[in-house]
FIKOLZA-1660 file (N, C-alpha, C; in steps of 0.1 Angstrom, whole numbers, plus 5000, padded with zeros to 4 digits):
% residues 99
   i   px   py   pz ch aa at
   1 0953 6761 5824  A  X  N
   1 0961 6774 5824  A  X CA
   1 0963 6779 5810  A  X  C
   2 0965 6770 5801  A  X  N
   2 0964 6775 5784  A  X CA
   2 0953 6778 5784  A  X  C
   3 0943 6776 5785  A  X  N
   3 0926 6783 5780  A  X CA
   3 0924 6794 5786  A  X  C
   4 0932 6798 5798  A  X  N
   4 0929 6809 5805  A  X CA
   4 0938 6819 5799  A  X  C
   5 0952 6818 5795  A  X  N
   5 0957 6826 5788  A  X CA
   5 0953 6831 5775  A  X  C
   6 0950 6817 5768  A  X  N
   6 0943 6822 5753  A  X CA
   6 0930 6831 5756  A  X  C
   7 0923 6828 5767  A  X  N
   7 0910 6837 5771  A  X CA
   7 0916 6851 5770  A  X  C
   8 0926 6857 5778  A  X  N
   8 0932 6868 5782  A  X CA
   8 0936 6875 5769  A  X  C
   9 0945 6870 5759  A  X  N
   9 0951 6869 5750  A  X CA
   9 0945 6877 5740  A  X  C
  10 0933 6865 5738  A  X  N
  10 0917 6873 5729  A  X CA
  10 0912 6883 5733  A  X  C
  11 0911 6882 5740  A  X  N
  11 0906 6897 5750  A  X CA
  11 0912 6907 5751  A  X  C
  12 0921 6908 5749  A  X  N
  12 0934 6921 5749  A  X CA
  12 0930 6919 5734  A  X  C
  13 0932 6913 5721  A  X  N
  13 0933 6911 5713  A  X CA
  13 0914 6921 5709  A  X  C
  14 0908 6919 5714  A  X  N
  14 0892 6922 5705  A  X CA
  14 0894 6938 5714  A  X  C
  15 0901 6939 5725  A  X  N
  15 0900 6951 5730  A  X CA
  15 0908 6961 5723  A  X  C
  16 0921 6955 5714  A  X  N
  16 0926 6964 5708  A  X CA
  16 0919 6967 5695  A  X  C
  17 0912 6959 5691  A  X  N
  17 0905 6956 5676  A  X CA
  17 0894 6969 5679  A  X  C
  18 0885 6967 5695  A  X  N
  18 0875 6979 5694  A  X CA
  18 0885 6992 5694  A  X  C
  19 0893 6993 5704  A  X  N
  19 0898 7004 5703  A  X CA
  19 0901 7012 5690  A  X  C
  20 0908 7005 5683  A  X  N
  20 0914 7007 5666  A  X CA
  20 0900 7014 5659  A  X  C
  21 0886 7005 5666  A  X  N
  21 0877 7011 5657  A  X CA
  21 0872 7024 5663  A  X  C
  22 0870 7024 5673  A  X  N
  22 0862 7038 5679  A  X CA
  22 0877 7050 5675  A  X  C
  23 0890 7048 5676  A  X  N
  23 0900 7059 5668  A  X CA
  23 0898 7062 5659  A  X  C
  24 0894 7051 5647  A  X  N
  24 0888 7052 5636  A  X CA
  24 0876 7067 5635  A  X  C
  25 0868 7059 5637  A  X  N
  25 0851 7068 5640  A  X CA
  25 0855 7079 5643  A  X  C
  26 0866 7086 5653  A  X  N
  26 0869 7098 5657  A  X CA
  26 0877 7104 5649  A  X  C
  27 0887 7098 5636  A  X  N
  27 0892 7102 5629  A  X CA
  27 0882 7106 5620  A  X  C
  28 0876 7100 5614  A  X  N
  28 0868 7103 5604  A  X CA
  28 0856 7114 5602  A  X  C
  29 0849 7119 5620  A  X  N
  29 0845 7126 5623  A  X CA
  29 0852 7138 5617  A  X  C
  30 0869 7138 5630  A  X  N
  30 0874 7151 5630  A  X CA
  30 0878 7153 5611  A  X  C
  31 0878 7147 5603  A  X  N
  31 0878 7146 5585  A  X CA
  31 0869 7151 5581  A  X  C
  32 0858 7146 5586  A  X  N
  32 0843 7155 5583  A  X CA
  32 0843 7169 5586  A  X  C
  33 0845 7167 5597  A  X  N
  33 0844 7180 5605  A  X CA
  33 0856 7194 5596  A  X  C
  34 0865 7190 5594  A  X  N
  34 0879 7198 5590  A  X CA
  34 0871 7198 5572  A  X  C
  35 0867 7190 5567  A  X  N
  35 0860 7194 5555  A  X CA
  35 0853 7204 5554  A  X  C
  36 0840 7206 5564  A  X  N
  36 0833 7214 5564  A  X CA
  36 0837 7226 5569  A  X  C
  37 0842 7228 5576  A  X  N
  37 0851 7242 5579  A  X CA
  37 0861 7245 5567  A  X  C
  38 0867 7241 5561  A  X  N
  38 0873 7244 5554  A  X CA
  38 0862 7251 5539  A  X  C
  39 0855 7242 5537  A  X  N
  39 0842 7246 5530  A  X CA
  39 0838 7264 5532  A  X  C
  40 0837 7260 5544  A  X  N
  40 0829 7274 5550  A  X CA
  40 0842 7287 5546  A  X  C
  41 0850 7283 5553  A  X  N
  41 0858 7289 5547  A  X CA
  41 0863 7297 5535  A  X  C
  42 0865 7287 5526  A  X  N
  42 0865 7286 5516  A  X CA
  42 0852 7298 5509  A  X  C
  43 0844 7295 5511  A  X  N
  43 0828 7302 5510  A  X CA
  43 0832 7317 5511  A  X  C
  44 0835 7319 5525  A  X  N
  44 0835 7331 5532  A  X CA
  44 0846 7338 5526  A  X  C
  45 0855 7335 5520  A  X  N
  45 0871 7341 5511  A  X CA
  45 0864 7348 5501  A  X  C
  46 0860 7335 5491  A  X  N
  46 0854 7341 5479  A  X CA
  46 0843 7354 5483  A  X  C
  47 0834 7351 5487  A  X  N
  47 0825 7359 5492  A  X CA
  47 0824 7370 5495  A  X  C
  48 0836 7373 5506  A  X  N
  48 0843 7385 5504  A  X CA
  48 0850 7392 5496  A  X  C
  49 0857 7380 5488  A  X  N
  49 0864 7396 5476  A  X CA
  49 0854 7395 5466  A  X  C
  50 0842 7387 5464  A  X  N
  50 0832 7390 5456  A  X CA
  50 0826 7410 5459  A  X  C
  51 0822 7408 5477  A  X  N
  51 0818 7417 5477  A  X CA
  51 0827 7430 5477  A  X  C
  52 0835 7427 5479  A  X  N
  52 0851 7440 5480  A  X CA
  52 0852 7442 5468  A  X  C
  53 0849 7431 5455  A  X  N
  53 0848 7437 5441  A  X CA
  53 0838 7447 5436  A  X  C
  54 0823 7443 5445  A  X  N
  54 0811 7452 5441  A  X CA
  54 0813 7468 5446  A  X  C
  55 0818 7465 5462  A  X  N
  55 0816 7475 5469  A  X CA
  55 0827 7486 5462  A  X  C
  56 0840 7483 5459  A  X  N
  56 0850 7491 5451  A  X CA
  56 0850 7492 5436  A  X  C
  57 0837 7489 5429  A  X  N
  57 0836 7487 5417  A  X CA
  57 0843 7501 5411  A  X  C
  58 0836 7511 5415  A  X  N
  58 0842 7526 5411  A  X CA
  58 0854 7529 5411  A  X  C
  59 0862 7525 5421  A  X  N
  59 0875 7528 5427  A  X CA
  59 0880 7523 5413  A  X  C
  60 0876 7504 5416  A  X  N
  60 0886 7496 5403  A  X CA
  60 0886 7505 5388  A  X  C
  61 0876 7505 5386  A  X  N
  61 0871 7512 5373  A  X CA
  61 0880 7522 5367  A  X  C
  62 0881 7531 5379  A  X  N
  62 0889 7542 5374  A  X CA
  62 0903 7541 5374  A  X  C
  63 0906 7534 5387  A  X  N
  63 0923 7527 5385  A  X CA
  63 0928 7523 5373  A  X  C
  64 0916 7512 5367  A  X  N
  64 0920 7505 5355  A  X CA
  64 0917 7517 5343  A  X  C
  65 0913 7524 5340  A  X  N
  65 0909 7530 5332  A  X CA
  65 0920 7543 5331  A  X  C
  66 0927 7547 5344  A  X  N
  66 0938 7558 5344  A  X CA
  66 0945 7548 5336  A  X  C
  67 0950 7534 5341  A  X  N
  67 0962 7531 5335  A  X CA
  67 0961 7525 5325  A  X  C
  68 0949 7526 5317  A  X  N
  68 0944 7523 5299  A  X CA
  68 0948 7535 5299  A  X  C
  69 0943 7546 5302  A  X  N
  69 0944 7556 5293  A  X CA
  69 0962 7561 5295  A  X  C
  70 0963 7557 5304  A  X  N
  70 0982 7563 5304  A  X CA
  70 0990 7558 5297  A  X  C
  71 0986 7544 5293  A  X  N
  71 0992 7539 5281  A  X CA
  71 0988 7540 5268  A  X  C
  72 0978 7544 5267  A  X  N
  72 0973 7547 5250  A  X CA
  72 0978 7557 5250  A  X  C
  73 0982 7569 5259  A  X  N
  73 0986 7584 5256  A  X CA
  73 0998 7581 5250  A  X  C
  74 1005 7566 5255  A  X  N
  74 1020 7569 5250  A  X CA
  74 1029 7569 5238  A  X  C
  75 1018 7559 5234  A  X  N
  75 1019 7559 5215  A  X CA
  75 1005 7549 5207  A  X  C
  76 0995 7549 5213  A  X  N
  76 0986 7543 5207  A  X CA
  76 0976 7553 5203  A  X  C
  77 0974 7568 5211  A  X  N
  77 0967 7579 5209  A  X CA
  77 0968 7587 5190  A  X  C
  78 0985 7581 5186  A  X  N
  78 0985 7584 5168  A  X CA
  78 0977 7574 5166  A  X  C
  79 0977 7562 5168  A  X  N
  79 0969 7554 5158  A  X CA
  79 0954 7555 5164  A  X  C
  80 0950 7561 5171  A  X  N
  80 0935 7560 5174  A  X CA
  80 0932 7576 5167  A  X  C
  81 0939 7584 5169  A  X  N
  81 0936 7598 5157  A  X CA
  81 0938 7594 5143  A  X  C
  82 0943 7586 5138  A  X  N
  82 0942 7577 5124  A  X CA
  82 0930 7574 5126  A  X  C
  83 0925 7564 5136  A  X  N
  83 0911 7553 5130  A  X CA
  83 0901 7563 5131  A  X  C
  84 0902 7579 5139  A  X  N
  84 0891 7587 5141  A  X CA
  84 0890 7594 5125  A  X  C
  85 0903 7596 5125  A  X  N
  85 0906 7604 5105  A  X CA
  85 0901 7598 5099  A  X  C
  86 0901 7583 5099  A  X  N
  86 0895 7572 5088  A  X CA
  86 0883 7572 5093  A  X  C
  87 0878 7573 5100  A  X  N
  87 0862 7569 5105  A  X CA
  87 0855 7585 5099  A  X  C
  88 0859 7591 5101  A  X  N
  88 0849 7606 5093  A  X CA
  88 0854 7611 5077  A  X  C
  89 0864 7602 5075  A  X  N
  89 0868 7609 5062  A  X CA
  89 0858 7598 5056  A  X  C
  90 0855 7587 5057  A  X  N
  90 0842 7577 5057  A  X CA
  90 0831 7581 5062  A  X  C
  91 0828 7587 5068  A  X  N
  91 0812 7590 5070  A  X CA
  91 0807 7600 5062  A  X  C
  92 0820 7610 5059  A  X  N
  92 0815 7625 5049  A  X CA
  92 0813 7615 5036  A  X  C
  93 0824 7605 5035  A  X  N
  93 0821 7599 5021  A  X CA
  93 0807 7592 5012  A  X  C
  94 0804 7586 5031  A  X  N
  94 0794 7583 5027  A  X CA
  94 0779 7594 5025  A  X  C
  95 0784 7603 5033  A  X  N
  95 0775 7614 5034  A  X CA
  95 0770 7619 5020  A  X  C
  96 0783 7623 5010  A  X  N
  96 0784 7624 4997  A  X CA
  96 0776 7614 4988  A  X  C
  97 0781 7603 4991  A  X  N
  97 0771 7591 4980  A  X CA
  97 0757 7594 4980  A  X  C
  98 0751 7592 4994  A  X  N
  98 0738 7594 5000  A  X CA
  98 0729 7603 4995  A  X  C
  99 0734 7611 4989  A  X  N
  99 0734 7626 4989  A  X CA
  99 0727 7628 4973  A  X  C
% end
């Protein structure tokens, strides 16, 4: 009667051992699997605002470029008529040397 129970015992025992392993296998699958999707994913995000960047290249352009220029108007437009004053009061100078 003891060998018959230890028989049972083990047996429940290696059945839970396969079990544990085939959960395993299906965990690691569904890990694989959730990687690669996320991957793809992942892919497909970037991808998109890659092309949302090309496709609205003009749009951005000029958005960014109103609001450079709205802020240079508000006090950086004196110091860029300075570097323009300095930049031709140098060119005639040099014009003169040249000369």
């Amino acid at each position: 009667m003891e060998d018959n129970t230890f028989a049972i015992t083990m047996g429940k025992i290696v059945a839970q051992a396969e079990a544990e392993q085939v959960e395993e296998v299906r965990a690691l699958r569904r890990h694989q699997i959730f990687d690669r999707v996320r991957g793809i994913v992942a892919f497909l995000i970037i991808a998109a605002a890659l092309f949302s960047a090309l496709h609205y290249r003009g749009q951005i352009q000029s958005f960014l470029l109103s609001k450079v220029t709205s802020q240079t108007s508000n006090g950086a437009s004196a110091s860029i008529k300075a570097a323009q004053n300095n930049a031709a009061a140098r060119d005639k100078a040099l014009d003169e040397i040249s000369k």
